[in-house]
C-alpha positions as CSV (number, residue, x, y, z in Angstrom):
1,X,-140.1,-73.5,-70.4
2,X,-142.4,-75.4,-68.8
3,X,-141.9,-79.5,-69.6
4,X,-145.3,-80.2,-71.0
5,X,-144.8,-76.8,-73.7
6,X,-141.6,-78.3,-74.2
7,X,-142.7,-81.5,-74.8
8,X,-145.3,-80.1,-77.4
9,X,-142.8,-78.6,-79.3
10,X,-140.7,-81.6,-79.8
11,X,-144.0,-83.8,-80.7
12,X,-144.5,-80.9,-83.3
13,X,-141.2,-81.0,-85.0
14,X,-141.2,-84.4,-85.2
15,X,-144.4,-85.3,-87.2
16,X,-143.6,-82.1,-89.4
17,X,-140.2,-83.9,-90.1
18,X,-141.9,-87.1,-90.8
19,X,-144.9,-85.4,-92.8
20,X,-142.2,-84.9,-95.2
21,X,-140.5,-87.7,-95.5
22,X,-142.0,-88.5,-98.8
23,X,-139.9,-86.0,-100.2
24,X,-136.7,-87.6,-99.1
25,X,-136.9,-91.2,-100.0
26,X,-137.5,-91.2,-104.1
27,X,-133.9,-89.1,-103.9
28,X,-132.0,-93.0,-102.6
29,X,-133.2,-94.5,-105.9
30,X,-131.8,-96.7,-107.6
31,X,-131.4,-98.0,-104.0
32,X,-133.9,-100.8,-103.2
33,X,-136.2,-100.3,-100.2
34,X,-134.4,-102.9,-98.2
35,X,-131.1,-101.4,-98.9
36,X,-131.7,-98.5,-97.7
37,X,-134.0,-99.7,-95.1
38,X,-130.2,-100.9,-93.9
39,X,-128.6,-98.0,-94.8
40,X,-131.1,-96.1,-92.0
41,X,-130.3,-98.7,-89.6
42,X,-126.6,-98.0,-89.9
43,X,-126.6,-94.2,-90.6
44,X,-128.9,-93.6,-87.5
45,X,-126.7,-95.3,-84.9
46,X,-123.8,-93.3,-86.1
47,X,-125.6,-90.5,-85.5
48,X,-126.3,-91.2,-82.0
49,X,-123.6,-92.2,-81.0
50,X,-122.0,-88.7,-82.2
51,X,-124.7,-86.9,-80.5
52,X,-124.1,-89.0,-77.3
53,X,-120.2,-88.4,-77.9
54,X,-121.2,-84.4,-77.6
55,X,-122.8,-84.9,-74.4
56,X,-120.6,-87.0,-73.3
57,X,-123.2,-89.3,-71.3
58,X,-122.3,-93.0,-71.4
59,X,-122.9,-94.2,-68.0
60,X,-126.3,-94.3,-68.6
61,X,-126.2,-98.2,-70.5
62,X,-125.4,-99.1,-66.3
63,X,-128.9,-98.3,-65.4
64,X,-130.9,-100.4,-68.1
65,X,-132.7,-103.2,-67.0
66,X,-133.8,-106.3,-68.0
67,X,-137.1,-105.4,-68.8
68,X,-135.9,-102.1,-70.6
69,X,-133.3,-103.8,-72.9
70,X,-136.5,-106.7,-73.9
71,X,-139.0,-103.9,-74.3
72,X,-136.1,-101.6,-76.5
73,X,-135.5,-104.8,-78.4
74,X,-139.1,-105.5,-79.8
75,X,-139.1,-101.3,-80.3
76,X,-136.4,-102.1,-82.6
77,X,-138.5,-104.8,-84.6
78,X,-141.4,-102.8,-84.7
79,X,-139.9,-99.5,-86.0
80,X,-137.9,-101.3,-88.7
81,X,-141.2,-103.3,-90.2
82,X,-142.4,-99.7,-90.3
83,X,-139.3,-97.9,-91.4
84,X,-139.0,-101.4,-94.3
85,X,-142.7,-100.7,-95.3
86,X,-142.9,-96.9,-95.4
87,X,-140.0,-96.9,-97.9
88,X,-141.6,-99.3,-100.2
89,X,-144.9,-97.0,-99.9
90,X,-143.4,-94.3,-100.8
91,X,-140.9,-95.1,-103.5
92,X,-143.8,-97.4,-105.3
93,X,-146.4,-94.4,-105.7
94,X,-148.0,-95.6,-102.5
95,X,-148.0,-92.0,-100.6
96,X,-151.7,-91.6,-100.1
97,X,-151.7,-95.0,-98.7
98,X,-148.9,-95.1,-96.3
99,X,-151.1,-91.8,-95.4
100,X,-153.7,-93.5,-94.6
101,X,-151.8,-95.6,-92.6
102,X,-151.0,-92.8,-89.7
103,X,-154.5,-91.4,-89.7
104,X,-155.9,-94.8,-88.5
105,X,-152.9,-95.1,-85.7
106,X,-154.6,-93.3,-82.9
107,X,-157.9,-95.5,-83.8
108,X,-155.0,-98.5,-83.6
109,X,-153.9,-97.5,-80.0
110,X,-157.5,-97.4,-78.8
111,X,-157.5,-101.0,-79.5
112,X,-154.4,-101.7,-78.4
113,X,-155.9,-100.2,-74.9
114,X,-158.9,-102.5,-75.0
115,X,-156.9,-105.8,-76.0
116,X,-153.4,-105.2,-74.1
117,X,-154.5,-103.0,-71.0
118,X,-157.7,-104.0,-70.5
119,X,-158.8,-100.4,-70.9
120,X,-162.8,-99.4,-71.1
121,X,-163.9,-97.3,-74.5
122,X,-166.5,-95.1,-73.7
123,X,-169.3,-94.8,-76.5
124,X,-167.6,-92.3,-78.7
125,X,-164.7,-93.9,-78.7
126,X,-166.5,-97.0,-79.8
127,X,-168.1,-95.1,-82.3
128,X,-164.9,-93.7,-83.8
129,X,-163.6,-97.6,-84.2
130,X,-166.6,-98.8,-85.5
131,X,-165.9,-95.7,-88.5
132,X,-162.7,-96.6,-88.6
133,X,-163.2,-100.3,-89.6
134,X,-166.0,-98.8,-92.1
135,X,-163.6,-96.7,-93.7
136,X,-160.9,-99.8,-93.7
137,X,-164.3,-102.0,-95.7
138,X,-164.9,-99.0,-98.2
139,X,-160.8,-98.7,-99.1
140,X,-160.7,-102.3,-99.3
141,X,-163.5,-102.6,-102.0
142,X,-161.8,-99.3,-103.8
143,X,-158.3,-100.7,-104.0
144,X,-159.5,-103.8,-104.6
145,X,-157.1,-105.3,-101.8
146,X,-156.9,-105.4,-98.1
147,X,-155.2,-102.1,-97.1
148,X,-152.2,-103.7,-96.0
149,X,-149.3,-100.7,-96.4
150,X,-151.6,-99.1,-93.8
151,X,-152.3,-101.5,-92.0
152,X,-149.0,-102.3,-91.0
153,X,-148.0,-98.8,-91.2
154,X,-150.6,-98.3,-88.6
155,X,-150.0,-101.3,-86.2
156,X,-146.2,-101.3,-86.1
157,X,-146.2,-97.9,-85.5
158,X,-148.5,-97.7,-82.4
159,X,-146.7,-101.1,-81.0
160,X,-143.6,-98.7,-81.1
161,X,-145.2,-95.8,-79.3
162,X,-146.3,-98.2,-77.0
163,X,-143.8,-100.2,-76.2
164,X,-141.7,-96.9,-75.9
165,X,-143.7,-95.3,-73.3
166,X,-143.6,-98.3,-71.3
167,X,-139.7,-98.6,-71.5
168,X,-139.3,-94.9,-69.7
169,X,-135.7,-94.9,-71.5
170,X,-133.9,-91.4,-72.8
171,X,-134.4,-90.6,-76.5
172,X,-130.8,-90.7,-77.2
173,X,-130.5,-93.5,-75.2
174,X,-133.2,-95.7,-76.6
175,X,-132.2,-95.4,-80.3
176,X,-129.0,-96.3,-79.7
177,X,-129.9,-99.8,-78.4
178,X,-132.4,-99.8,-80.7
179,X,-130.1,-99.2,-83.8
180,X,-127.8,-101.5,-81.9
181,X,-130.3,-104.6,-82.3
182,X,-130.4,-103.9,-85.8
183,X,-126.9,-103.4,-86.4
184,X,-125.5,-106.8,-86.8
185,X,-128.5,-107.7,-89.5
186,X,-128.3,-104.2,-91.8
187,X,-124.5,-104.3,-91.5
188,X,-124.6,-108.2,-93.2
189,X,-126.9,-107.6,-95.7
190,X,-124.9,-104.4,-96.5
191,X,-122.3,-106.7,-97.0
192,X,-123.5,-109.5,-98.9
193,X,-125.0,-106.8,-101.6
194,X,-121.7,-104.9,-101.6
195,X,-119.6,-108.3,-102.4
196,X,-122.0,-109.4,-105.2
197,X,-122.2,-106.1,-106.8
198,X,-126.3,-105.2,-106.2
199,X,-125.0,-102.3,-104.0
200,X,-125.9,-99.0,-104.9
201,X,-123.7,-97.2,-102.5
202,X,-120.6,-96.0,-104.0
203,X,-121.5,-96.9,-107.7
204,X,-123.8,-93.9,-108.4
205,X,-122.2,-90.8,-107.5
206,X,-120.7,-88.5,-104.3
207,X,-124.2,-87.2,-103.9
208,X,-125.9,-90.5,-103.8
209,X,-123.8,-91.6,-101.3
210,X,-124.2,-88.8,-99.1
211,X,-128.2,-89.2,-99.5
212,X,-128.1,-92.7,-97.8
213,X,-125.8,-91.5,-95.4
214,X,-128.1,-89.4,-94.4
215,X,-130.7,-91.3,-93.7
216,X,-128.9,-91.6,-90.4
217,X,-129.6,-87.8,-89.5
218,X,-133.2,-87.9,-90.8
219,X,-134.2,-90.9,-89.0
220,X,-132.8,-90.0,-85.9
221,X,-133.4,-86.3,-85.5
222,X,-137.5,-86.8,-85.5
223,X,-137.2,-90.4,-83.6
224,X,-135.4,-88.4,-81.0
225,X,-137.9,-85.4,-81.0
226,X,-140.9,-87.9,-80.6
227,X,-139.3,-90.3,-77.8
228,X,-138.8,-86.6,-76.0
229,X,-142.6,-85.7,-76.5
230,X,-143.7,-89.1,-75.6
231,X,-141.6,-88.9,-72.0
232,X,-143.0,-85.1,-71.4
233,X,-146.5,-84.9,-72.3
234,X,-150.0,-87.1,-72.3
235,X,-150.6,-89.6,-74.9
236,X,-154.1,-87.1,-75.3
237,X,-151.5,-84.4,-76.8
238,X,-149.3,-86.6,-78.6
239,X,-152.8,-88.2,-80.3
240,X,-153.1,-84.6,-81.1
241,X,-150.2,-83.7,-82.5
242,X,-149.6,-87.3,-84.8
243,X,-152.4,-86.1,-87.2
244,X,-149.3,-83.0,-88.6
245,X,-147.8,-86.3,-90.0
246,X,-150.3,-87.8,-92.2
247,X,-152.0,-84.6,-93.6
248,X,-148.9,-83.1,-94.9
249,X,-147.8,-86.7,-96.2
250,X,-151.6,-86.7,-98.1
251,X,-150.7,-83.5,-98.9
252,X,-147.7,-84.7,-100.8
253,X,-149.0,-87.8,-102.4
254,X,-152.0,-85.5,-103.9
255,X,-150.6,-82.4,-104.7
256,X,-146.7,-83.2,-105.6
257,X,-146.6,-87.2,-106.6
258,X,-150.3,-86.7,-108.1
259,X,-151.6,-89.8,-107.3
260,X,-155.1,-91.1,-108.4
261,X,-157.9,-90.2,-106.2
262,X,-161.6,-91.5,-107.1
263,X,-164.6,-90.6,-105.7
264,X,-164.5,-94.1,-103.8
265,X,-161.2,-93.3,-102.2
266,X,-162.6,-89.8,-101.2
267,X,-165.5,-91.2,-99.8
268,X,-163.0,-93.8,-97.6
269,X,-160.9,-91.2,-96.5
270,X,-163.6,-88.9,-95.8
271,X,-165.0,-91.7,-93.3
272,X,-161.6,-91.9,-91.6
273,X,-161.4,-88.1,-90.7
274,X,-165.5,-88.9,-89.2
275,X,-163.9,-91.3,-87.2
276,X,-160.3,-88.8,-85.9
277,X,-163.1,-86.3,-85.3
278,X,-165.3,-87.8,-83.4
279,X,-162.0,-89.6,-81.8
280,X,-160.4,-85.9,-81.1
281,X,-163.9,-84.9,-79.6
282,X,-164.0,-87.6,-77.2
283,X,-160.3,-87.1,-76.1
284,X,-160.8,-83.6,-75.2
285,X,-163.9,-83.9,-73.2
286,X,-162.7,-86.8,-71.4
287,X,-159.4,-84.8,-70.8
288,X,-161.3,-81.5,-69.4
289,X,-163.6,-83.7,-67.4
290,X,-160.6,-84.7,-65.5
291,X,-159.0,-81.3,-64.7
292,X,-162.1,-80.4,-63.8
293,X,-162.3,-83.4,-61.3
294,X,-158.4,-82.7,-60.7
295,X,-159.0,-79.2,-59.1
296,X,-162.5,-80.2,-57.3
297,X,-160.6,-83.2,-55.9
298,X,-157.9,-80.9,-53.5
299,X,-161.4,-78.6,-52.6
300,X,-163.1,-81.2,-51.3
301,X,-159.7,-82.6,-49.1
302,X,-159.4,-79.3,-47.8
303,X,-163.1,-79.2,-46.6
C-alpha cells in the first residue's frame, strides 16, 4: 500500500476515534477531570511501552537528539492542557463547545504559519481567518463569555501537531517520551489523592477501575494513528481529514447529550463552516496548482 493511502487511513481512524470520545469520558465519573487527566497520563505510557515490548524496538531512545527530546517535551505540555481541558468539556455539558474547538484548528495553524514560519496567506486564506474571528465575536456575544474551552482546545492542539511534525520522531516512540514527561507529575498527584482518600480508583467498583485503566489504550491507540498520518502524508490531507473529529463530536453533543442550541449559536457555527469551506477551497486549489507545476517542472528540464 502505497505510504501516502496508508497514511490516510491512519489520519481516518484516528479522528473517528477521537470523534467519539465524548462517549467515553462521562463513563470515569465520579472521577474528577484532573484525576483522570492523570490516570490517561499513566495508562497511556503503559500501553506503549507493551506495544514497544511486542516489537521489541528499544534502541531507538539512542538516536534522539537534543532538539527532539526539547520539542517532545513541550508536545507533552501541550497535549495534556488539551487532554486536562477536553475532559472538563465534555464531562460539564460542554460537547458542542469543545466541538467548536477542533473546527477552528486548521484556521489556528494558518496563523500559526503566518506568526511562527513566516508563511504568506493568500487572499482566501485571509478571508477564511477573518470568518473565523467573526464566528469567534458572534459565539462570544451568544455565550456570553470568551470561547475559552475552544480556544484552548484549538491552540494546544495545533501547537501539538506542530511541534510533532517538526520533531520527525516514531509514533510509538514519541508518546512514550511524551507520557514519560508527564509521568512523574500524574503519578504524584495520583498519590497524594489516593493517601487522603479523594481517589476514585479502587473505591467504586471492578468496572470503574478498568474504565480509567483504559484511558491508557484509548489515548494512545488514536495518538499513535495520528503521529503515523502526520509522518506519511501533507498537512493539506491531514487538514482534510481533522474535520471527521469535530462533526461526529457536534454530532454527539446535539443529538446524544442534547445540548442547547439557539439560533445565535447556529448562526456562529454556521459562520465557522463559511470560513472551513472557503479554507478547504483554497487548500485544494493551491495543492492542484502545484502538481500541476510539479509535472510541467520535469517537461521543461527535459527540453
Amino acid at each position: 500500500m502505497p505510504e501516502t493511502r496508508r497514511g490516510a487511513l491512519y489520519g481516518i481512524a484516528a479522528y473517528t476515534m477521537w470523534g467519539l470520545f465524548p462517549l467515553y469520558w462521562p463513563l470515569l465519573k465520579p472521577s474528577g477531570a484532573v484525576e483522570i487527566l492523570a490516570h490517561r497520563m499513566v495508562w497511556s505510557l503503559v500501553a506503549v511501552v507493551v506495544i514497544l515490548a511486542l516489537r521489541r524496538h528499544w534502541s531507538w531512545y539512542r538516536t534522539l537528539t537534543r532538539r527532539q527530546l526539547l520539542l517532545l517535551t513541550l508536545a507533552a505540555i501541550t497535549v495534556s492542557i488539551n487532554w486536562g481541558t477536553y475532559i472538563y468539556a465534555v464531562n460539564s455539558g460542554h460537547v458542542v463547545e469543545s466541538a467548536l474547538g477542533y473546527f477552528i484548528n486548521p484556521l489556528v495553524s494558518v496563523l500559526f504559519g503566518v506568526v511562527i514560519l513566516r508563511e504568506r496567506l493568500r487572499p482566501w486564506q485571509w478571508v477564511a481567518v477573518g470568518l473565523g474571528a467573526a464566528a469567534v465575536l458572534i459565539l462570544t456575544l451568544d455565550y456570553g463569555r470568551l470561547p475559552w474551552i475552544a480556544l484552548v482546545l484549538a491552540f494546544s492542539f495545533g501547537t501539538y501537531g506542530l511541534v510533532k511534525k517538526t520533531a520527525q520522531v516514531g509514533s510509538a516512540e514519541s508518546l512514550t517520551v511524551e507520557t514519560l514527561v508527564l509521568l512523574v507529575p500524574a503519578l504524584a498527584y495520583l498519590l497524594v489523592i489516593q493517601a487522603n482518600g479523594t481517589a476514585t480508583f479502587g473505591h467504586h467498583g471492578v468496572g470503574h477501575a478498568l474504565l480509567l485503566a483504559g484511558s491508557g489504550i484509548v489515548t494512545a491507540v488514536p495518538l499513535l494513528c495520528f503521529t503515523a498520518s502526520a509522518l506519511r502524508v501533507p498537512l493539506t490531507i491531514i487538514g482534510l481529514l481533522q474535520y471527521i473529529a469535530p462533526t461526529l463530536q457536534f454530532l454527539c453533543g446535539l443529538l446524544i447529550f442534547h445540548e442547547t442550541m439557539p439560533a445565535s449559536r447556529w448562526i456562529g457555527f454556521a459562520v465557522v463552516w463559511l470560513a472551513l469551506s472557503v479554507f478547504t477551497y483554497d487548500s485544494l486549489r493551491a495543492a492542484r496548482a502545484s502538481r500541476r507545476e510539479a509535472r510541467r517542472t520535469p517537461t521543461l528540464e527535459a527540453a
